[in-house]
Backbone bond lengths (Angstrom), bond angles and torsions (degrees), N, CA, C in turn:
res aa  C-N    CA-C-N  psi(-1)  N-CA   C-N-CA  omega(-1)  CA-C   N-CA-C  phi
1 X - - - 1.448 - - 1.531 109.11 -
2 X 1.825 109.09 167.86 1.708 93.33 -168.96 1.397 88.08 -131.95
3 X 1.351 105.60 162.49 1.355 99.13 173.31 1.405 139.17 -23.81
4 X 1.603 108.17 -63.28 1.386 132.75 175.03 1.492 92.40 -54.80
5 X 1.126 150.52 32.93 1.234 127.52 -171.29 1.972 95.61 -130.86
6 X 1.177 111.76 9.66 1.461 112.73 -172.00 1.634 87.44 -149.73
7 X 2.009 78.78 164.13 1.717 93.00 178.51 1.252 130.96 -86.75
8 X 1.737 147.68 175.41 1.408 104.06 -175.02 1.316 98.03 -93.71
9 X 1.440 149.30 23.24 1.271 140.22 139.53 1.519 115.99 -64.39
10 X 1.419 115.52 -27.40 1.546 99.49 168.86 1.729 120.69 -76.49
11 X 1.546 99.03 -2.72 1.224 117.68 -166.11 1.538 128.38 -92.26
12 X 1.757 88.31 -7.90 1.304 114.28 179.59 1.739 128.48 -79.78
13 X 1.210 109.50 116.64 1.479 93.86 -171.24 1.577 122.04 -49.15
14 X 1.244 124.11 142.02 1.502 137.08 179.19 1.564 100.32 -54.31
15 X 1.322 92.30 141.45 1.853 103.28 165.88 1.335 119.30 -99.20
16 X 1.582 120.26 14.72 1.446 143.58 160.16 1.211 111.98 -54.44
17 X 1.408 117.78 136.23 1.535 101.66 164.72 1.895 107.47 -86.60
18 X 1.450 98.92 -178.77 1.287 84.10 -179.92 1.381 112.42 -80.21
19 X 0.969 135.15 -43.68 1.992 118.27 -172.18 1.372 96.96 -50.19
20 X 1.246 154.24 -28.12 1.355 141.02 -165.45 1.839 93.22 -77.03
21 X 1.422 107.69 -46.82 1.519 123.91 -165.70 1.389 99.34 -48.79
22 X 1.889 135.07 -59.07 1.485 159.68 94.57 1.556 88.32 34.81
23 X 1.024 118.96 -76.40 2.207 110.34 -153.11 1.237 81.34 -76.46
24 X 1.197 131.03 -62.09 1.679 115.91 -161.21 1.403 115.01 -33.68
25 X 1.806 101.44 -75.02 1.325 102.79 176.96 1.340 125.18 -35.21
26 X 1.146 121.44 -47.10 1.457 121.59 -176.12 1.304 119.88 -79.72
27 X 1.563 120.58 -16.73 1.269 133.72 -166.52 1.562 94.24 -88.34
28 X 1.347 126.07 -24.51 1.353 131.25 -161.01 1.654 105.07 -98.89
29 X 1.069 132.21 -34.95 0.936 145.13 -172.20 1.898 121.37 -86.74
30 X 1.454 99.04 144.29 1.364 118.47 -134.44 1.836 96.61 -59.17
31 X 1.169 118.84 -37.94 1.196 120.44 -171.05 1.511 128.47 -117.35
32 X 1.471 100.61 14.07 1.443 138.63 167.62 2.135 107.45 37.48
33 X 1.540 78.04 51.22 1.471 114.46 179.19 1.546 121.19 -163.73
34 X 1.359 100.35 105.84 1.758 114.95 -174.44 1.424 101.66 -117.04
35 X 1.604 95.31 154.60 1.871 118.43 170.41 1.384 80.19 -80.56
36 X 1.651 104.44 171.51 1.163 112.19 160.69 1.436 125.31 -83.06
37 X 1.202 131.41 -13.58 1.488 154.22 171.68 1.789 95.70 -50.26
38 X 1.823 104.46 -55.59 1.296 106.58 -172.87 1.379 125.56 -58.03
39 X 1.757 101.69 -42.74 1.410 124.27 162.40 1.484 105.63 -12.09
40 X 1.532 79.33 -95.85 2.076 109.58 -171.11 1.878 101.00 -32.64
41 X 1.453 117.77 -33.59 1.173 109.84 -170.39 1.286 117.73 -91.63
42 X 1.556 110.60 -26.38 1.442 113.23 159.25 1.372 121.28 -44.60
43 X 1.919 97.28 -68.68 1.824 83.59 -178.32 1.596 110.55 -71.11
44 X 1.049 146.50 2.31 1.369 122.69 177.13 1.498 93.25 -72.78
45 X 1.404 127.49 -49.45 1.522 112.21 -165.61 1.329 107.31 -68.64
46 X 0.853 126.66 2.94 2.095 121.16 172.92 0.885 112.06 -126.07
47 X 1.357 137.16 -12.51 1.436 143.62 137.43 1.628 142.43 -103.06
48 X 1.504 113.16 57.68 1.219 131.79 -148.33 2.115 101.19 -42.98
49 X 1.480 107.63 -28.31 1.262 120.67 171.61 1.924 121.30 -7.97
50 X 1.844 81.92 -44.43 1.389 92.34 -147.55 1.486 101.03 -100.31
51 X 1.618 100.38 -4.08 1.628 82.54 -174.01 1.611 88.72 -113.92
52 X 1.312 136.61 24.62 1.972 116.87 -169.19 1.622 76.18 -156.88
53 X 1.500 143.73 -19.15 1.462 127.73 176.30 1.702 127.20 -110.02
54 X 1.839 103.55 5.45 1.229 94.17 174.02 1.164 114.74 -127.68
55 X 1.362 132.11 141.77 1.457 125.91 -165.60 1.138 118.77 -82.44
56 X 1.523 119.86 -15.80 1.961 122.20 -164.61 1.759 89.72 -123.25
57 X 1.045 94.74 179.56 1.597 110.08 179.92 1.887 104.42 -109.96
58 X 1.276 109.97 16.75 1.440 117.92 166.36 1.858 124.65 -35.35
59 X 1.574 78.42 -56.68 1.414 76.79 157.66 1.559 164.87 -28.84
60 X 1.706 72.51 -43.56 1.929 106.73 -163.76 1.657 84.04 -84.96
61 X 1.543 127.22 -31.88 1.385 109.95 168.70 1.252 153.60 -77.97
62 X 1.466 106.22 -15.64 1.586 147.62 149.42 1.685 99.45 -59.34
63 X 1.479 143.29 -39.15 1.611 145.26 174.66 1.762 80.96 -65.57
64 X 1.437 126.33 -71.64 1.128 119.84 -145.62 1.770 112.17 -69.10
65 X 1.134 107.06 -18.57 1.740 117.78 -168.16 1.599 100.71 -75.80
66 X 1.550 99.43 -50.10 1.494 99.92 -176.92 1.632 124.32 -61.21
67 X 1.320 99.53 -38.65 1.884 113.83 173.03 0.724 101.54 -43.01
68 X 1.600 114.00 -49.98 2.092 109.10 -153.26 1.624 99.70 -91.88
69 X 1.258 110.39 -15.36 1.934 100.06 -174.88 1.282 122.64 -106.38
70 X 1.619 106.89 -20.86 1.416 99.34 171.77 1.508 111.81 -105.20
71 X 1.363 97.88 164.26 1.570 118.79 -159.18 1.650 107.70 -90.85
72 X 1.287 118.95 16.19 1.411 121.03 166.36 1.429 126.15 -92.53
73 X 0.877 85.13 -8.70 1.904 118.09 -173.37 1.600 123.12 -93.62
74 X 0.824 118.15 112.91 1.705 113.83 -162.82 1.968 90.58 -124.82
75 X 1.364 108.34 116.29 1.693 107.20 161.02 1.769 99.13 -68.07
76 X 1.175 94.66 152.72 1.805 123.55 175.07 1.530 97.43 -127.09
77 X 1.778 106.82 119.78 1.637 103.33 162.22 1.642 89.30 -69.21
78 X 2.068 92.55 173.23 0.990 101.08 -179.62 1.334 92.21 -162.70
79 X 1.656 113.70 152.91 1.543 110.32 -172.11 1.863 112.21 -60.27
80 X 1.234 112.36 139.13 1.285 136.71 -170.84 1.697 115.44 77.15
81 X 1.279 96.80 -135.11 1.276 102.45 -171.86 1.646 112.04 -69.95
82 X 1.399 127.05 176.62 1.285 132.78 174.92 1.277 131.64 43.96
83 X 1.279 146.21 -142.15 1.555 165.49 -157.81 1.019 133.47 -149.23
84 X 1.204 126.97 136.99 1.579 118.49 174.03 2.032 93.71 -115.21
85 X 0.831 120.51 156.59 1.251 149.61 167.23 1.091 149.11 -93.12
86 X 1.623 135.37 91.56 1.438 124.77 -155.39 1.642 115.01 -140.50
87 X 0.654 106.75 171.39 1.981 111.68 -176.04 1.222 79.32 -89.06
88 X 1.964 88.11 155.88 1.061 126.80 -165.57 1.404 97.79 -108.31
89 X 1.450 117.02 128.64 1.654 136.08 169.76 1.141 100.50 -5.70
90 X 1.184 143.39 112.54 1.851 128.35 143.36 1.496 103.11 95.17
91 X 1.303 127.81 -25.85 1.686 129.54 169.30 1.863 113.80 -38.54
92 X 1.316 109.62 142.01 1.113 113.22 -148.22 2.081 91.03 -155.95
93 X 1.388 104.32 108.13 1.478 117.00 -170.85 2.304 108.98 -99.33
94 X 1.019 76.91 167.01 1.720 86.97 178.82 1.415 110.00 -108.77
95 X 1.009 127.10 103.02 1.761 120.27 172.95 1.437 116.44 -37.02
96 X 0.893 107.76 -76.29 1.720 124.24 -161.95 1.969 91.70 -73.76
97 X 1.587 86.56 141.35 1.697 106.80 -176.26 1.756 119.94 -64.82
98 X 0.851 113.65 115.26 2.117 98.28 175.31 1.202 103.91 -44.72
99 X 1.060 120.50 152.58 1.433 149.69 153.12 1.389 110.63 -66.78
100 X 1.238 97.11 133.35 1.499 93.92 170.64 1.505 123.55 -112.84
């Protein structure tokens, strides 16, 4: 899809924080176990924001900070290289971002 192909309300960045952004994807997905590659590609397709409104890949490090620090998040080995990624038993996220 191309830019022009959405509205600029779809265009609008989410008021999600990211670990909620994190459960979705994974919560949505078929085997409720993602690479992180899949991640980043999940939310770009439900949040077009991230792939036509941000200029750095900052982002993609804020996906990676949260995996590794919060406790909803469980790595899965997986045959070969890297990780797959999955919620943690009974973990339970906040949509909307704290205030700071």
């Amino acid at each position: 899809m191309r830019e022009e192909d959405y509205t600029q309300e779809d265009l609008q960045k989410p008021g999600a924080s990211y670990v909620y952004l994190i459960y979705e994807a994974i919560s949505n997905s078929e085997t409720k176990r993602m690479s992180l590659s899949e991640i980043y590609r999940a939310i770009q397709r439900k949040y077009p924001y991230f792939k036509f409104r941000v200029g750095t890949n900052g982002w993609q490090s804020s996906i990676r900070h949260n995996l590794g620090q919060n406790s909803a998040f469980e790595k899965v080995e997986k045959d070969g290289k890297g990780y797959l990624w999955g919620i943690t038993p009974g973990a339970t996220v906040e949509k909307e971002r704290k205030k700071r």
